[in-house]
C-alpha positions as CSV (number, residue, x, y, z in Angstrom):
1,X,58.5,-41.6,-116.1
2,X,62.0,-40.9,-114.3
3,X,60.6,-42.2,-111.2
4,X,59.3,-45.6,-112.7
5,X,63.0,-46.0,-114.3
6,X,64.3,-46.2,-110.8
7,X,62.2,-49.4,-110.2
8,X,64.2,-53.1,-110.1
9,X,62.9,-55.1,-113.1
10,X,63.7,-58.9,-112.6
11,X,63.6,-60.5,-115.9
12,X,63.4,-64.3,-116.1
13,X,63.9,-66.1,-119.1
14,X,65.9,-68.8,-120.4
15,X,67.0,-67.5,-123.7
16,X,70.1,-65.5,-123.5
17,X,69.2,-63.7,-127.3
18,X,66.1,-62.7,-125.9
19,X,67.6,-61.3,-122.3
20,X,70.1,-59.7,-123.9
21,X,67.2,-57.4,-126.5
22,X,64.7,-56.2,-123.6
23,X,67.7,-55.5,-121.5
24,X,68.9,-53.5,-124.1
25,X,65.1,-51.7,-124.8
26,X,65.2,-51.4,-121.1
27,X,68.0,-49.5,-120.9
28,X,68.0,-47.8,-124.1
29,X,64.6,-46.4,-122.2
30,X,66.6,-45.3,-119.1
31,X,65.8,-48.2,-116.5
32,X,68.6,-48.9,-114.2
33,X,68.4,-51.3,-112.2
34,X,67.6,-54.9,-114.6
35,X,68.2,-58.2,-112.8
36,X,68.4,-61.6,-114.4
37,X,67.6,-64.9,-114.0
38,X,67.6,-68.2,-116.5
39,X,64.6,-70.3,-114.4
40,X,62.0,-70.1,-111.7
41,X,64.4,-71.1,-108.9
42,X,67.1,-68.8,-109.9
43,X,64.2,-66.0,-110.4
44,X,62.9,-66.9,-106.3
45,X,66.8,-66.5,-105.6
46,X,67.0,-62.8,-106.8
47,X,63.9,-62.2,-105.5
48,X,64.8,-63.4,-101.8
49,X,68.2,-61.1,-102.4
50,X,66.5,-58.0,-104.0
51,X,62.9,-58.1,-102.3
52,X,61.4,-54.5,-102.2
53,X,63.7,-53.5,-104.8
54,X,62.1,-55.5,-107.2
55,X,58.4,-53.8,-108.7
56,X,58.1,-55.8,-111.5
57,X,58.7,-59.4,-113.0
58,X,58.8,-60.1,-116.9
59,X,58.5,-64.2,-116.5
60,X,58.4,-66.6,-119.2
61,X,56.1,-68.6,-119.2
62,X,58.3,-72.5,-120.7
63,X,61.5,-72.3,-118.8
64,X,63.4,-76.1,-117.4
65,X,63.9,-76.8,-113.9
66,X,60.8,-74.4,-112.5
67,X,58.9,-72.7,-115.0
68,X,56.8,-69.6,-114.8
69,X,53.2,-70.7,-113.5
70,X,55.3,-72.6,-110.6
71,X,57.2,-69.4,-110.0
72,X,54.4,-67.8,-110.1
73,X,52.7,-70.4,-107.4
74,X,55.5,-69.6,-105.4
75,X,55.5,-65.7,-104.7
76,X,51.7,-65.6,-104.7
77,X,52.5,-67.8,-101.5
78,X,55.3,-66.7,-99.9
79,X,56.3,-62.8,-101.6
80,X,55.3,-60.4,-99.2
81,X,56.3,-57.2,-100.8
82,X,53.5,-56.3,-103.7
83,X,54.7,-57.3,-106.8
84,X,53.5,-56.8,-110.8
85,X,54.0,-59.8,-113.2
86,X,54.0,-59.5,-116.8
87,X,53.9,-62.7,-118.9
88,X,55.7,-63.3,-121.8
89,X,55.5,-66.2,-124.3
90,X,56.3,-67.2,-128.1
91,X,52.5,-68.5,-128.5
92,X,49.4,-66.0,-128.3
93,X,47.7,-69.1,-128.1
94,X,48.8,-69.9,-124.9
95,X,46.8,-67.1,-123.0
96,X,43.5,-68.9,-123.1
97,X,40.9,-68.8,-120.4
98,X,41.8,-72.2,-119.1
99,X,45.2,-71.3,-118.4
100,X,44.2,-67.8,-117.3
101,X,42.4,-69.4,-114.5
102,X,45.0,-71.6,-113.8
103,X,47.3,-68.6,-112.5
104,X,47.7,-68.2,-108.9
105,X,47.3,-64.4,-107.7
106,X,47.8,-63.3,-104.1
107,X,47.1,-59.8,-101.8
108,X,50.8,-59.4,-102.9
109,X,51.0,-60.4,-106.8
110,X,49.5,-59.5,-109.4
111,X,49.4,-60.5,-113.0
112,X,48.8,-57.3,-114.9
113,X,49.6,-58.1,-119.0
114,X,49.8,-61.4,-120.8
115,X,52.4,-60.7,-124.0
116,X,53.9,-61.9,-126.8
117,X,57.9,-61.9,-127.3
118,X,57.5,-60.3,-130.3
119,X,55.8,-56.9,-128.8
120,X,56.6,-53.9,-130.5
121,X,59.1,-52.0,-128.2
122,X,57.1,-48.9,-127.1
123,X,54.0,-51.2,-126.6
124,X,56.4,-53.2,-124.3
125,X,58.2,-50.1,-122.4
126,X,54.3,-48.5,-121.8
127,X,52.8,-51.7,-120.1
128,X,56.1,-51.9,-118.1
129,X,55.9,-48.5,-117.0
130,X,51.8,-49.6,-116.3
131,X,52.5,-52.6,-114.3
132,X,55.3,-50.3,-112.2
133,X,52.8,-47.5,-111.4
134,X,50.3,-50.1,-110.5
135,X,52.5,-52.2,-108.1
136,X,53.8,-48.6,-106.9
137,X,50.0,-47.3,-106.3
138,X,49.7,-51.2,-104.1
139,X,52.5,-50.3,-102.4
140,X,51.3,-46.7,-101.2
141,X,47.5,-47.9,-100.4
142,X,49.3,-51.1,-98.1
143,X,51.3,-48.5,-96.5
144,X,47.9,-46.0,-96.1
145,X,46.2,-49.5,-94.1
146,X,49.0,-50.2,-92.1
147,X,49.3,-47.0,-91.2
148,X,45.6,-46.6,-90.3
149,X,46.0,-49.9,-88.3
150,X,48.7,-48.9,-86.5
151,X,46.6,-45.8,-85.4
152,X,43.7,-47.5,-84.8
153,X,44.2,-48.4,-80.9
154,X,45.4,-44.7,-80.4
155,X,42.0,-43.7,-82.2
156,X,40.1,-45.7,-79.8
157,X,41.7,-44.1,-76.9
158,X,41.0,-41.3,-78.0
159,X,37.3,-42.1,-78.5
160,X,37.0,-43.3,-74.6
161,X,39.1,-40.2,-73.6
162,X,36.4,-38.1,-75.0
163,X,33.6,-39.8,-73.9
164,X,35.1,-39.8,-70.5
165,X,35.4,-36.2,-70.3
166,X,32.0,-35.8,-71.7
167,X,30.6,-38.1,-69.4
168,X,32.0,-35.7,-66.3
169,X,31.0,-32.4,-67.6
170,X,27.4,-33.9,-68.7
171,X,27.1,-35.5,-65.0
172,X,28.3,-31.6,-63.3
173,X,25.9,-30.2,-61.0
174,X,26.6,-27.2,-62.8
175,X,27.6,-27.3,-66.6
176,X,28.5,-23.7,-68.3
177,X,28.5,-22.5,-71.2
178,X,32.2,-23.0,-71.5
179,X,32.1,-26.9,-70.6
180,X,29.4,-27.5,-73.0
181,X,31.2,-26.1,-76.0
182,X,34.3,-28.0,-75.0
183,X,32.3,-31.3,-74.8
184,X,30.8,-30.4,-78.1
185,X,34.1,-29.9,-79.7
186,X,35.3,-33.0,-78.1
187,X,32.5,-34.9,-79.8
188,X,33.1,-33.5,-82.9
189,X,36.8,-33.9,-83.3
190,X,36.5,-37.7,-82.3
191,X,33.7,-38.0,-84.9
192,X,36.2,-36.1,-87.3
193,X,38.9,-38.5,-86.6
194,X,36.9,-41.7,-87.5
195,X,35.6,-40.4,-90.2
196,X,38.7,-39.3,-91.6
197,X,40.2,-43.2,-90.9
198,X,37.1,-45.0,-92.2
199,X,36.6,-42.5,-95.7
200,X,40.5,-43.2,-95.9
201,X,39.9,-47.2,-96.2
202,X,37.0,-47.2,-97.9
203,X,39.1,-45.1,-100.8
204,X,41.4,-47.8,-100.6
205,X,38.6,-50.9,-101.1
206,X,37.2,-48.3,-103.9
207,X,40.2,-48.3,-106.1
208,X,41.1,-52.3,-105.3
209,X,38.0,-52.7,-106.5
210,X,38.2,-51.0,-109.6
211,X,41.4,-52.2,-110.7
212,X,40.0,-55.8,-110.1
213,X,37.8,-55.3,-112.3
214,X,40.0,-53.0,-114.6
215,X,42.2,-56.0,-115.1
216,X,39.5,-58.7,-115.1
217,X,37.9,-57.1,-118.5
């Protein structure tokens, strides 16, 4: 878990009494780096000033000025660093399907536990640490994709290279045994390399898939 206790936790929340006991579960866990912030807007403000640093967002849900949903509303549309949001609220009641569907999620955010404030401790520390590896796995599959898609135009060169060079030795008067095998190998090394990019993305749909509907159920 030392890695996940390197993660930025922004915790929102109006209540000072309540800030002041999961920062102190937070740290009593070894998490270092807690950030703070009384309402919506002042959340978006650390947010803007943290970015990447920040993995995960404990938001209350009844805060004045901007509450939680609207915050929420807000990074889905503009965050662009992938994110884990856990909600918390005084009223169990208030995680019913109709306001479930009422939460905006984006590419970016996503909502990964709906608690109450009066959560057992380790209960709360091990869907922190949950919500951290998740957001951290996001982070490593975006960087896999834009990776890939960065590639992907020097992949394709590739391709017509060989198929150039193929198409030469294939159109020879004389082909020997030595062209052919080259050719061959050519062929197979560029089917190799696409393979290798398109089994790597469709890993990556796999697991988003899966942890869609992980988190659905």
């Amino acid at each position: 878990m030392n890695d996940f206790q390197n993660k930025g936790i922004l915790l929102v929340d109006d209540h000072k009494v309540f800030t002041d006991t999961i920062s102190t579960i937070l740290e009593n866990n070894g998490f270092k780096k807690i950030y703070f912030a009384f309402d919506g807007f002042d959340g978006l403000s650390k947010l803007a000033l943290h970015g990447e640093d920040i993995h995960l967002v404990l938001l209350d849900i009844n805060m004045p000025n901007m509450d939680g949903m609207r915050m929420l509303e807000h990074i889905s549309n503009n965050h662009k660093h992938k994110i884990g949001i856990i909600f918390l609220t005084m009223y169990s009641s208030y995680f019913n399907k109709e306001n479930k569907n009422r939460i905006v999620e984006s590419n970016y955010v996503r909502v990964h536990h709906y608690l109450t404030k009066n959560i057992d401790s380790e209960d709360l520390i091990n869907r922190i640490v949950d919500s951290i590896r998740r957001t951290c796995s996001f982070r490593e599959n975006n960087d896999i994709v834009t990776s890939l898609n960065n590639h992907s135009d020097k992949i394709k060169v590739l391709a017509e290279k060989v198929d150039f060079i193929s198409t030469k030795i294939s159109n020879a008067e004389k082909i020997t045994w030595q062209a052919f095998l080259i050719s061959l190998g050519l062929q197979v090394l560029k089917i190799v390399v696409i393979g290798l990019a398109v089994l790597a993305l469709l890993k990556l749909d796999f697991f988003d898939q899966l942890k869609t509907t992980i988190n659905a159920e």
